[in-house]
C-alpha positions as CSV (number, residue, x, y, z in Angstrom):
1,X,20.4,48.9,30.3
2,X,23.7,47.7,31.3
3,X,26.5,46.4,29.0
4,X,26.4,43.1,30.8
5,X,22.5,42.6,30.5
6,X,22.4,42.7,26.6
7,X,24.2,39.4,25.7
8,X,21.4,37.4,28.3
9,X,18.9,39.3,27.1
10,X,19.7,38.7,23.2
11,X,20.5,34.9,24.0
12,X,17.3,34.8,25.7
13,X,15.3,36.4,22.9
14,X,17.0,33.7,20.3
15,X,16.2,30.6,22.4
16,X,12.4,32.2,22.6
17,X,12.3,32.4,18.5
18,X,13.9,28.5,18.0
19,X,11.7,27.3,20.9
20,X,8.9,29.3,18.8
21,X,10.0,28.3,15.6
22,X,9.8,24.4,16.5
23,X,6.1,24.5,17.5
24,X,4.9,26.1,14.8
25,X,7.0,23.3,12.5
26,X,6.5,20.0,14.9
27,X,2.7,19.8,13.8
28,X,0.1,17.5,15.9
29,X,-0.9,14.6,14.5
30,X,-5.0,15.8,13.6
31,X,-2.8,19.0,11.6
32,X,-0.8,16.2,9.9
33,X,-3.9,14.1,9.0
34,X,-5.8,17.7,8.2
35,X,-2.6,18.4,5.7
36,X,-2.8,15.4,4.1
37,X,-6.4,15.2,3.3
38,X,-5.9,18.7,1.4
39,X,-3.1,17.8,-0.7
40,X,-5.0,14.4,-1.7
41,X,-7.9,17.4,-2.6
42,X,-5.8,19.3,-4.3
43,X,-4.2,16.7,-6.1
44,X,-7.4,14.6,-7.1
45,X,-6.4,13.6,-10.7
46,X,-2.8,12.4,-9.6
47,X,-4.2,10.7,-6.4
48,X,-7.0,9.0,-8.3
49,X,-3.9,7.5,-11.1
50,X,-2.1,6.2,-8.4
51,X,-4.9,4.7,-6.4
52,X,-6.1,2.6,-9.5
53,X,-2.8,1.4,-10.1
54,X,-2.7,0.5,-6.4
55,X,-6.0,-1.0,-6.9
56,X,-5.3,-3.3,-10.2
57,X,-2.2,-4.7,-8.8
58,X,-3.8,-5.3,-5.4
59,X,-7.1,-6.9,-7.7
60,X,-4.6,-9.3,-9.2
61,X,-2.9,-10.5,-6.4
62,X,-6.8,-11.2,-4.2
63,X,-7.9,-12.7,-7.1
64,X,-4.9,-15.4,-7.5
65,X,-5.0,-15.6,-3.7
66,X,-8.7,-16.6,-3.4
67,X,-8.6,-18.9,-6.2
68,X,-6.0,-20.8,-4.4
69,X,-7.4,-20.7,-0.9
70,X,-10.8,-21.5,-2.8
71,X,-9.5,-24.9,-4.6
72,X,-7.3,-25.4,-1.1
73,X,-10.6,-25.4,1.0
74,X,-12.3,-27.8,-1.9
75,X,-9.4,-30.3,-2.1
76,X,-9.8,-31.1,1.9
77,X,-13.9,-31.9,1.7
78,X,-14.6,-35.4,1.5
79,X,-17.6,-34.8,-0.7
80,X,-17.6,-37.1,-3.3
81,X,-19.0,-34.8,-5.9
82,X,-16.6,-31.8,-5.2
83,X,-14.0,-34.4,-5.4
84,X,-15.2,-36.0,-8.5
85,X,-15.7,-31.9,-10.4
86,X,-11.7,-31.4,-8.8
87,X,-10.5,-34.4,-10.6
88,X,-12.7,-33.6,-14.2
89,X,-11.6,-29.7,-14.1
90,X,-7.5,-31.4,-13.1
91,X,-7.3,-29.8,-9.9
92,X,-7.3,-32.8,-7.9
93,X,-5.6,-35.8,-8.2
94,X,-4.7,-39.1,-5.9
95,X,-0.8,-39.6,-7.5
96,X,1.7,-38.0,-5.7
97,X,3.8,-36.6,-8.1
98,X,1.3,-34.7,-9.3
99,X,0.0,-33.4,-6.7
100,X,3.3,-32.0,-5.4
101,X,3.5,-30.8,-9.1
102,X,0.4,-28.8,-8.5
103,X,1.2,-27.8,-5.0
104,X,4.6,-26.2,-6.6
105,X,2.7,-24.4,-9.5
106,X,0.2,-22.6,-6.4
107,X,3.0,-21.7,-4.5
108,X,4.7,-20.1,-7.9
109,X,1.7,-18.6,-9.0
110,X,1.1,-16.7,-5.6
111,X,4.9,-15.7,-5.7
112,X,4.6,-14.5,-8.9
113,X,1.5,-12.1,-8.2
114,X,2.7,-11.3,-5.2
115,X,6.1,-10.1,-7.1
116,X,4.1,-8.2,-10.0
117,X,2.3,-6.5,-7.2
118,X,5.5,-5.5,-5.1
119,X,6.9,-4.1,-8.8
120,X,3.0,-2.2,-9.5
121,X,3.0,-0.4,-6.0
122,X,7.2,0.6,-5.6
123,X,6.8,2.0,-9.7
124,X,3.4,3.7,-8.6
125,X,4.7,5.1,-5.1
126,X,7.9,6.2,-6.9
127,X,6.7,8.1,-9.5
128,X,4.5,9.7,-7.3
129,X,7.1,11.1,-4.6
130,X,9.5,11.8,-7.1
131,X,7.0,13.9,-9.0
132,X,6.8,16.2,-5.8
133,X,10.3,16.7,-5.0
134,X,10.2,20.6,-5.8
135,X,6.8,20.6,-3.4
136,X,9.0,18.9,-0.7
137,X,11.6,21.8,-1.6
138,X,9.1,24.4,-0.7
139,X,7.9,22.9,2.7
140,X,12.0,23.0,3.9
141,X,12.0,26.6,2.7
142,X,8.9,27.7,4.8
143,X,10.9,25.4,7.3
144,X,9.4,22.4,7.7
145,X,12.1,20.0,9.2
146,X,12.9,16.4,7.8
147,X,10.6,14.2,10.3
148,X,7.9,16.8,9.1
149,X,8.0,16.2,5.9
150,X,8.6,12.5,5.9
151,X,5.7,11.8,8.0
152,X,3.3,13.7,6.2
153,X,4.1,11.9,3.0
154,X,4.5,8.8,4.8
155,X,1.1,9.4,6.4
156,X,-0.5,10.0,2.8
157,X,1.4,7.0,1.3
158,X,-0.8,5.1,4.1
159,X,-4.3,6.3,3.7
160,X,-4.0,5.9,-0.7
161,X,-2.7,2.8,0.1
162,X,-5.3,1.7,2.5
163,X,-8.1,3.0,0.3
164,X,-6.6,0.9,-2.9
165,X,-5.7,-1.8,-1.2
166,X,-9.4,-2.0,-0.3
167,X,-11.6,-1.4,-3.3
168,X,-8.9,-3.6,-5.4
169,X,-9.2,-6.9,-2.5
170,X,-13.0,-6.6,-2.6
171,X,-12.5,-6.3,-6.6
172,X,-10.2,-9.4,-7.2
173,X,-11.8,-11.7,-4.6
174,X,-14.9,-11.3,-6.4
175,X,-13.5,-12.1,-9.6
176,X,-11.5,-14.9,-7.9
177,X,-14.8,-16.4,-6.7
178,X,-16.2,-16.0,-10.6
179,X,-13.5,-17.5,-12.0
180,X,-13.3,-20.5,-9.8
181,X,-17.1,-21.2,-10.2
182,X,-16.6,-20.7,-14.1
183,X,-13.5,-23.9,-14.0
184,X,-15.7,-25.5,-11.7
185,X,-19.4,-25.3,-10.4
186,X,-20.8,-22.3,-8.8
187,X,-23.0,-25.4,-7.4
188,X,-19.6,-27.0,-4.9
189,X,-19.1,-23.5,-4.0
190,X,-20.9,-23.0,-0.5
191,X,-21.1,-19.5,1.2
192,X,-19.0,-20.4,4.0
193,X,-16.2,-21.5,1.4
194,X,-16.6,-18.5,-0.2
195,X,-16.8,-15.9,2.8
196,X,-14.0,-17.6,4.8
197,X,-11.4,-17.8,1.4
198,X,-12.7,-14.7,0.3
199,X,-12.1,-12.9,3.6
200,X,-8.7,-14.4,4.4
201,X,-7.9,-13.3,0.6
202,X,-9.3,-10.0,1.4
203,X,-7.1,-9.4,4.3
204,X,-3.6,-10.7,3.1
205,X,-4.8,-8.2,-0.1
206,X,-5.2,-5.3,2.1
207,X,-2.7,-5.8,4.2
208,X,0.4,-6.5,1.4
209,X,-1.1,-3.1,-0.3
210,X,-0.8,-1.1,2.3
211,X,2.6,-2.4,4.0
212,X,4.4,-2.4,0.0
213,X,2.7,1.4,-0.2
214,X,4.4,2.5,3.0
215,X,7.4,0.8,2.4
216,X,7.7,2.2,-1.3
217,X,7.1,5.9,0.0
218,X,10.0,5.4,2.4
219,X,13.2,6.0,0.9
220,X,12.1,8.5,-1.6
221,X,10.1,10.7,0.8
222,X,13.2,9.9,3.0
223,X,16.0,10.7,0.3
224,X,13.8,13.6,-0.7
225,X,13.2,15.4,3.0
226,X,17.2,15.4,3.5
227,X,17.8,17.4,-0.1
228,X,18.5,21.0,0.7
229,X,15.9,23.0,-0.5
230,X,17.7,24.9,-3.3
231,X,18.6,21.5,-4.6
232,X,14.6,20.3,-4.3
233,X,13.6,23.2,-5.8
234,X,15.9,22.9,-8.9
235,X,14.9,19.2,-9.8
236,X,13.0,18.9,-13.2
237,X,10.9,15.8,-13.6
């Protein structure tokens, strides 16, 4: 072999093992999903804490929601009984002033939850990534790269988010349904009011649970994957 063929041959050799090298670490999206799934195995006690937390903040924040869609939906009925048990129970009244007083104290109230639930999720989400930063650390040294590692946590973040989000909407709307026919009557309370407040609680639940989750797992997965490894693998938590 000539002088002149070895530096081609060597360059050709190197951009074989890089082009190798970023298969093997760019995973498909079933691998990803596979991955996931095993840590969430693997990790059963941690994942189960974290989805409860998800899952009690979530609960609070249906429940408040339903309740006010609930007494919303009541409010416009011109049945003269459901307007009569508003009034009694002080939901309802015909002065102005407070009405708009009530009106203000709803839209505080669903702030307010859905503040406490922003603050339960980002504490929940952060704990959790930061807990991991060493494991993170040891995916970059078997070199995984950055967009790797952030979607795979991303990607978990989701589906423990999803799941939560779930079981605690299904949770609080029932209890928002309870509580409303305890300050009430479960008599005014018709199925269709209850299914289409429940539903629409159910939803915005889910949805804010899951989109807070993903959005909580962002920078610290993010801040995480761009740590050298050395560094990853020397944090304590």
């Amino acid at each position: 072999m000539s002088d002149s063929t070895k530096p081609v041959l060597a360059g050709r050799i190197f951009d074989e093992r890089r082009h190798g090298a970023q298969q093997g670490v760019v995973l498909p999206w079933k691998r990803t999903l596979e991955v996931c799934w095993s840590n969430i195995r693997h990790r059963m006690g941690r994942c189960i804490l974290t989805f409860v937390c998800i899952a009690v903040v979530v609960a609070f924040f249906a429940s408040s929601m339903t309740v006010q869609l609930i007494e919303g939906s009541l409010m416009r009925s011109g049945d003269v009984h459901v307007q009569a048990v508003l009034e009694r129970a002080g939901v309802f009244t015909h002065d102005a002033g407070s009405l708009k007083r009530q009106q203000d104290e709803r839209l505080w109230l669903m702030s307010l939850s859905a503040f406490l639930c922003l603050v339960g999720i980002t504490n929940t989400i952060l704990m959790s990534v930061t807990e991991r930063i060493r494991e993170i650390g040891t995916l970059k040294c078997l070199g995984a790269l950055d967009s790797f590692v952030v979607r795979l946590f991303l990607v978990e973040a989701v589906f423990v988010g999803v799941l939560g989000s779930l079981l605690g909407g299904a949770l609080g709307c029932v209890l928002g349904i309870l509580q409303t026919g305890a300050v009430l009557e479960f008599s005014i309370l018709t199925v269709g009011v209850c299914f289409k407040s429940g539903g629409l609680g159910l939803l915005l639940a889910v949805g804010l649970g899951t989109l807070l989750t993903t959005v909580a797992a962002v920078y610290p997965t993010y801040v995480a994957a761009k740590m050298k490894p050395v560094e990853a693998m020397r944090v304590e938590v």
